[in-house]
C-alpha atoms as an extended CHARMM CRD file, in Angstrom:
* protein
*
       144  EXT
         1         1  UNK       CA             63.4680000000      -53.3740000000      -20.9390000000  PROA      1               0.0000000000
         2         2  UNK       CA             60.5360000000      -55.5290000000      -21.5940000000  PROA      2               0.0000000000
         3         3  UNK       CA             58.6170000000      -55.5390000000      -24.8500000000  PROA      3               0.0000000000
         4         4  UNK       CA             54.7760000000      -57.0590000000      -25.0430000000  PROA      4               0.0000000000
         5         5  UNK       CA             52.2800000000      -56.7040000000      -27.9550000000  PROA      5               0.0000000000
         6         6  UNK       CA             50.4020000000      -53.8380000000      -28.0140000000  PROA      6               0.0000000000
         7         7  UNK       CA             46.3200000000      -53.7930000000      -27.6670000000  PROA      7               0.0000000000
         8         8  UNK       CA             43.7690000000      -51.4790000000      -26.9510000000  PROA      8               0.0000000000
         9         9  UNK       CA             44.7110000000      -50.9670000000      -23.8210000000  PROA      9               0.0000000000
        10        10  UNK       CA             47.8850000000      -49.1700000000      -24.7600000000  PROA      10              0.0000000000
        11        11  UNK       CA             45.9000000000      -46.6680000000      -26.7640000000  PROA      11              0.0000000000
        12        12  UNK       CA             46.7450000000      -43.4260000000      -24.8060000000  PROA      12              0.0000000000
        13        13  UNK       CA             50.0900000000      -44.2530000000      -23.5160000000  PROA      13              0.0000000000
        14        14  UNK       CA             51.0380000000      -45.2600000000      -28.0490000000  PROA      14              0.0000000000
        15        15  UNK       CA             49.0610000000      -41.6020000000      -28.2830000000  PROA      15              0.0000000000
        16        16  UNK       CA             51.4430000000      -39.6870000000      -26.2540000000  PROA      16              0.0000000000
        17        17  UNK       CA             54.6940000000      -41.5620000000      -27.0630000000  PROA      17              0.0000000000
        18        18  UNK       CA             53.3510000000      -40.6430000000      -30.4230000000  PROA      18              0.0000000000
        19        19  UNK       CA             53.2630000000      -36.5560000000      -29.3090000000  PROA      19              0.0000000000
        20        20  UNK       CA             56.3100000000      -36.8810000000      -27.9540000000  PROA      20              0.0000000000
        21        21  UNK       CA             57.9120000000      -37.5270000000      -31.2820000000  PROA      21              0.0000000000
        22        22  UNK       CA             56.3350000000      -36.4170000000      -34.3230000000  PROA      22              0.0000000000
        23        23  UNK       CA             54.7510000000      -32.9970000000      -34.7280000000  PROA      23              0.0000000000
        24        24  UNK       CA             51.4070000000      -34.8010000000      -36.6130000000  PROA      24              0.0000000000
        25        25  UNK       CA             50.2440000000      -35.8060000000      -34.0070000000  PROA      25              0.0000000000
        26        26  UNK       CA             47.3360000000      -39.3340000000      -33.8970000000  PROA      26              0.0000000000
        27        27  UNK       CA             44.4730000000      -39.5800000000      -31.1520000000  PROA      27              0.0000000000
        28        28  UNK       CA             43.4290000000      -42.2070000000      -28.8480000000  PROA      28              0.0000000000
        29        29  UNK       CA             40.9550000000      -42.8860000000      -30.8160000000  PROA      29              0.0000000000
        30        30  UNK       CA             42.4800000000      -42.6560000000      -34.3000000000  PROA      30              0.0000000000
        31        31  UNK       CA             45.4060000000      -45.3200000000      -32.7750000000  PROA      31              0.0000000000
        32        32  UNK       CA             42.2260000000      -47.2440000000      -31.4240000000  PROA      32              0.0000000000
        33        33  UNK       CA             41.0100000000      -47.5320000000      -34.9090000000  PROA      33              0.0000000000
        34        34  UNK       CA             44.0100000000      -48.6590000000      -36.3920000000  PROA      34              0.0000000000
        35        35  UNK       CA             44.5420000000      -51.4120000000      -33.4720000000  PROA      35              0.0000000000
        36        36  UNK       CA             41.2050000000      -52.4900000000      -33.7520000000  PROA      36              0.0000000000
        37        37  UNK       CA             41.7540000000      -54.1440000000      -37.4670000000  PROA      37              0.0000000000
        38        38  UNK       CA             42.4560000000      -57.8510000000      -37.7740000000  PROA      38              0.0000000000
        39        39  UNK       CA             45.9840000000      -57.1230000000      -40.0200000000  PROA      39              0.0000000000
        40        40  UNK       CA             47.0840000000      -54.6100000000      -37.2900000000  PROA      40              0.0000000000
        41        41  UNK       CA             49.9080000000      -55.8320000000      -34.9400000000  PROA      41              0.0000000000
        42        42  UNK       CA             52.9040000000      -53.8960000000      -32.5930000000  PROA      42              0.0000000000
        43        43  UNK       CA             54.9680000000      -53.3120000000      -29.6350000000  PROA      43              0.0000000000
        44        44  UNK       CA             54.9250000000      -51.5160000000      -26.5920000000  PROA      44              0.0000000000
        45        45  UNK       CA             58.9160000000      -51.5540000000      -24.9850000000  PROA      45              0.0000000000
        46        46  UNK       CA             58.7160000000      -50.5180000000      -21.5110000000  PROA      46              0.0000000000
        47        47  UNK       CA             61.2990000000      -50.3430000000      -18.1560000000  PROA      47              0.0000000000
        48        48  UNK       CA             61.2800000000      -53.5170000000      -16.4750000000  PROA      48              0.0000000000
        49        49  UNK       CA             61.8990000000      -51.0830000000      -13.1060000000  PROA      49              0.0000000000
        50        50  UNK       CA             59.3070000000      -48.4110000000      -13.5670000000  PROA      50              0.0000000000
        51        51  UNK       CA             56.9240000000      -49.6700000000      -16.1560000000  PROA      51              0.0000000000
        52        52  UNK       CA             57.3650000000      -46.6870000000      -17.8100000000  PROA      52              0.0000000000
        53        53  UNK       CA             56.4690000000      -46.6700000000      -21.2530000000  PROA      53              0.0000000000
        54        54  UNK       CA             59.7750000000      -46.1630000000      -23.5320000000  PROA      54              0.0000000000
        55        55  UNK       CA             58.3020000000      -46.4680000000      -27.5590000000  PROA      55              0.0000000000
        56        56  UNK       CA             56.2850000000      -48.5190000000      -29.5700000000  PROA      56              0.0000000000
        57        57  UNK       CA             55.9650000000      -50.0990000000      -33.3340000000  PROA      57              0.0000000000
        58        58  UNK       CA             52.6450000000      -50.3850000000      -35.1480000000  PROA      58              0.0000000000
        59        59  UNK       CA             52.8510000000      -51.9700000000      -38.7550000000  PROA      59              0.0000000000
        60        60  UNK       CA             49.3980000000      -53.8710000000      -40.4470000000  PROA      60              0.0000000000
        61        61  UNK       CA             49.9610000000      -56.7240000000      -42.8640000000  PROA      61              0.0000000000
        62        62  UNK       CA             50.3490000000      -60.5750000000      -42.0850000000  PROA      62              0.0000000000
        63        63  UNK       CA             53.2400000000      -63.1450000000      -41.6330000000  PROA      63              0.0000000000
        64        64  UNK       CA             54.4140000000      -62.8620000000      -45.3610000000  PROA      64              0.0000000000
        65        65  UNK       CA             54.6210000000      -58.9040000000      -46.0650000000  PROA      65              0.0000000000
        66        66  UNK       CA             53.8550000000      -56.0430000000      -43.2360000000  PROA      66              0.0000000000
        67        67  UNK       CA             54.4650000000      -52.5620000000      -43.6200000000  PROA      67              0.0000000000
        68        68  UNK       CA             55.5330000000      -50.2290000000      -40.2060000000  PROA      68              0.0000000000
        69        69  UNK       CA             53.2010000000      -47.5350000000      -39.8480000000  PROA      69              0.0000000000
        70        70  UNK       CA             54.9740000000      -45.4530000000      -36.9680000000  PROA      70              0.0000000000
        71        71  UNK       CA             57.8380000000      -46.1580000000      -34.8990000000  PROA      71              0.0000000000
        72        72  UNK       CA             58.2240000000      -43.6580000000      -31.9800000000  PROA      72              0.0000000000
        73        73  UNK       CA             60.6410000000      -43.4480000000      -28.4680000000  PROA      73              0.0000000000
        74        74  UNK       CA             60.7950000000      -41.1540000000      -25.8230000000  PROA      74              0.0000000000
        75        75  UNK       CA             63.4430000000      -38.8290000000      -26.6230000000  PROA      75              0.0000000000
        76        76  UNK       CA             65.1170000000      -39.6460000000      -23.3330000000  PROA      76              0.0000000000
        77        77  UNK       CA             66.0370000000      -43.1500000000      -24.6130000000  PROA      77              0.0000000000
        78        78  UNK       CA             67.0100000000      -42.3760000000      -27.8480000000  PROA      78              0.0000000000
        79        79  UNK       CA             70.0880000000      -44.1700000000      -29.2080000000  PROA      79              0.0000000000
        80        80  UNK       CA             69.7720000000      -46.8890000000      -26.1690000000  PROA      80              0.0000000000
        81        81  UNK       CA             68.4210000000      -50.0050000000      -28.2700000000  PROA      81              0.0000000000
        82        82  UNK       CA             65.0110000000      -49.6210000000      -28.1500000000  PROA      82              0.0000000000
        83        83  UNK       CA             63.8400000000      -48.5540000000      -31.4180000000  PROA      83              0.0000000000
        84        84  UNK       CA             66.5660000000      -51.2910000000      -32.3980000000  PROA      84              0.0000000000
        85        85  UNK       CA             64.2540000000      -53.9710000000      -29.8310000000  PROA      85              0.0000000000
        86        86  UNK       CA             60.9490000000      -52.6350000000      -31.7410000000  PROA      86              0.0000000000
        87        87  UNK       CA             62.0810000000      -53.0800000000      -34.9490000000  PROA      87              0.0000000000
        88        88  UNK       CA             63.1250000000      -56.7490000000      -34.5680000000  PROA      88              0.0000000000
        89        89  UNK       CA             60.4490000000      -57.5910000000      -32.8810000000  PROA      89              0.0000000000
        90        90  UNK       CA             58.2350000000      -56.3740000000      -35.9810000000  PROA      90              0.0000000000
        91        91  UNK       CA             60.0540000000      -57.8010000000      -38.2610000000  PROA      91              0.0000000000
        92        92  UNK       CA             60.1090000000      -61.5350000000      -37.1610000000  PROA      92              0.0000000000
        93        93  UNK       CA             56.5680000000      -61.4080000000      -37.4080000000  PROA      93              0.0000000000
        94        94  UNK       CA             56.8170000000      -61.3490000000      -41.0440000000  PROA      94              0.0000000000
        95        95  UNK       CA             58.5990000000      -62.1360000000      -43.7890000000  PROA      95              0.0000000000
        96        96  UNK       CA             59.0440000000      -59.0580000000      -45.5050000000  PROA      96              0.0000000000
        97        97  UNK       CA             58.7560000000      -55.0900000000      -43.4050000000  PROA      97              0.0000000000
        98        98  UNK       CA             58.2790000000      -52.1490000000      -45.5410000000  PROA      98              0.0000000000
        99        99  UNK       CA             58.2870000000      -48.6020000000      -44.6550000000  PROA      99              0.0000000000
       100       100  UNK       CA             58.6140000000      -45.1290000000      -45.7040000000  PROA      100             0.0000000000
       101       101  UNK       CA             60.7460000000      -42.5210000000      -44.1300000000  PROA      101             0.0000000000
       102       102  UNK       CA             61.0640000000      -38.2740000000      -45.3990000000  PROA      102             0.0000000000
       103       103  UNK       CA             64.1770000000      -38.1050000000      -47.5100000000  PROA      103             0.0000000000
       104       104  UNK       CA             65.1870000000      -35.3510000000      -44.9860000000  PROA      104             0.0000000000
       105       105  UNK       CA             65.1900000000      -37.7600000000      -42.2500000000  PROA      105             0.0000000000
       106       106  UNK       CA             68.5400000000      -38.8840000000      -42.3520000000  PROA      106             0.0000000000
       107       107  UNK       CA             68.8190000000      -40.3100000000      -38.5590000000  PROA      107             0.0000000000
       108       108  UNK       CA             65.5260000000      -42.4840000000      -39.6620000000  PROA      108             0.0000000000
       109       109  UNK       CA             67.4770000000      -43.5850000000      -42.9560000000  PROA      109             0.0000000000
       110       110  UNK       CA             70.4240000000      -44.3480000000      -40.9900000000  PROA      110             0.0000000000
       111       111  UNK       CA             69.0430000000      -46.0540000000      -38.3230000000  PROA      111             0.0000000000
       112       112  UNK       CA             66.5950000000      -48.3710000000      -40.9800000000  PROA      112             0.0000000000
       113       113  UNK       CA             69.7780000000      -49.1920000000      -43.2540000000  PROA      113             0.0000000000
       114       114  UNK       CA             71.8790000000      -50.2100000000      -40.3330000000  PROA      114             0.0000000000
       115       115  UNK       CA             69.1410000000      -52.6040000000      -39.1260000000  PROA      115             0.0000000000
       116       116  UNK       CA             69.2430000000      -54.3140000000      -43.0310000000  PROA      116             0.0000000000
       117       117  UNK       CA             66.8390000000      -51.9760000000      -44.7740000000  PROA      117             0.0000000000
       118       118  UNK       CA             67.2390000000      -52.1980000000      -48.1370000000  PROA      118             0.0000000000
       119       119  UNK       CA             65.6120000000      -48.4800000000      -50.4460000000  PROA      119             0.0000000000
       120       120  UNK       CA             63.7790000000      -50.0660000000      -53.3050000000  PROA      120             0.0000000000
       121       121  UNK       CA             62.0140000000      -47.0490000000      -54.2910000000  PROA      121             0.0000000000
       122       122  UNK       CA             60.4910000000      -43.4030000000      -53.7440000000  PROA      122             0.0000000000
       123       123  UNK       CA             57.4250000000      -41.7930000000      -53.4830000000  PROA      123             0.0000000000
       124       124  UNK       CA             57.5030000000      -38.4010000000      -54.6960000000  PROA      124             0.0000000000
       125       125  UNK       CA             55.6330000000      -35.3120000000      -52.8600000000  PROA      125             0.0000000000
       126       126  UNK       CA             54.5240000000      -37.6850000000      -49.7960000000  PROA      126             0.0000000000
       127       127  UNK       CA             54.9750000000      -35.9000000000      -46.8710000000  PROA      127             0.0000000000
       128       128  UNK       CA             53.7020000000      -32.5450000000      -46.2750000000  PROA      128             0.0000000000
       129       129  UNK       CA             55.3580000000      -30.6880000000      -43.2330000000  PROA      129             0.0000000000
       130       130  UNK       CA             53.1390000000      -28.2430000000      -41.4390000000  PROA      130             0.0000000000
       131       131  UNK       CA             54.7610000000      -25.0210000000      -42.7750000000  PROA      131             0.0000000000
       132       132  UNK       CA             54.0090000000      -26.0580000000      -46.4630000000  PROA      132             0.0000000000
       133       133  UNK       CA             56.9790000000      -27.7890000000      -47.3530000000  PROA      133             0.0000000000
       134       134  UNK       CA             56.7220000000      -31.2510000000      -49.3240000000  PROA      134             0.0000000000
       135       135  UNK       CA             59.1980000000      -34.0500000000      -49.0580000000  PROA      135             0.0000000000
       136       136  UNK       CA             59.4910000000      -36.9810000000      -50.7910000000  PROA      136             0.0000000000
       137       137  UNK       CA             59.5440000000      -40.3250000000      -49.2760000000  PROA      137             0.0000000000
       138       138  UNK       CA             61.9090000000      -42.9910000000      -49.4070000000  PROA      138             0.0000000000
       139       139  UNK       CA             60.7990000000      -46.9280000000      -49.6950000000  PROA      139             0.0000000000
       140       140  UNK       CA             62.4570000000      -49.5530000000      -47.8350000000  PROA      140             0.0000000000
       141       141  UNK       CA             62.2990000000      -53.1530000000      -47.0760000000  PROA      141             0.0000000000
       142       142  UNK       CA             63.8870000000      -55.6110000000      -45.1710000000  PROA      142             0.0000000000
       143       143  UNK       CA             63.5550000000      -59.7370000000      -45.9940000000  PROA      143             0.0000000000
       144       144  UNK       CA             64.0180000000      -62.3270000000      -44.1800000000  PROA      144             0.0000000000
């Protein structure tokens, strides 16, 4: 697996890693927009063989405090390291990684506290799922 910084180039292939994962589902264009801005930075893992795309990390902030806005990897590669290859290359770009995650995502809560997430806090009524449900969201953050 390789891993290189994402940039506008990456747009559709961080769009449909993005379907592939999350039923809210972010446009070329919106993924453009958020890539565009001077405090956004991220990954792109691919297969050293194939140079198939495999997931992706996009957080905003600078080298002192960054927060991860999506994380995402092909289903097929789940539980292989790769999310676990995203995340630290995120978070040596910064001194301090935030993020929230759905109280009802336990995998994603498991996953962020066995990579040295630390919850600090929760925001109530912050997800709504598409059949009306609302969840609240959990706060993490990881130091250096």
């Amino acid at each position: 697996m390789n891993i290189c910084e994402l940039g506008l180039g990456h747009c559709a292939v961080i769009a449909d890693l993005h379907a592939e994962s999350f039923t809210e589902n972010w446009s070329t264009q919106a993924f453009a927009d958020l890539i565009s801005l001077p405090a956004t930075f991220g990954f792109l893992a691919f297969d050293c063989e194939s140079d198939d795309p495999l997931g992706f990390v996009l957080c905003q902030g600078d080298d002192i405090e960054a927060e991860i806005i999506t994380i995402a990897t092909r289903p097929s590669v789940r539980r292989k390291g790769v999310a676990g290859a995203l995340l630290q290359a995120a978070c040596s770009k910064t001194t301090r990684m935030f993020l929230e995650v759905a109280t009802d995502n336990l995998s994603a809560i498991s996953f962020y506290e066995k990579h040295g997430f630390a919850k600090i806090g929760v925001r109530k009524n912050y997800y709504k799922r598409p059949n009306g449900v609302v969840v609240d969201a959990l706060v993490y953050e990881f130091t250096v």
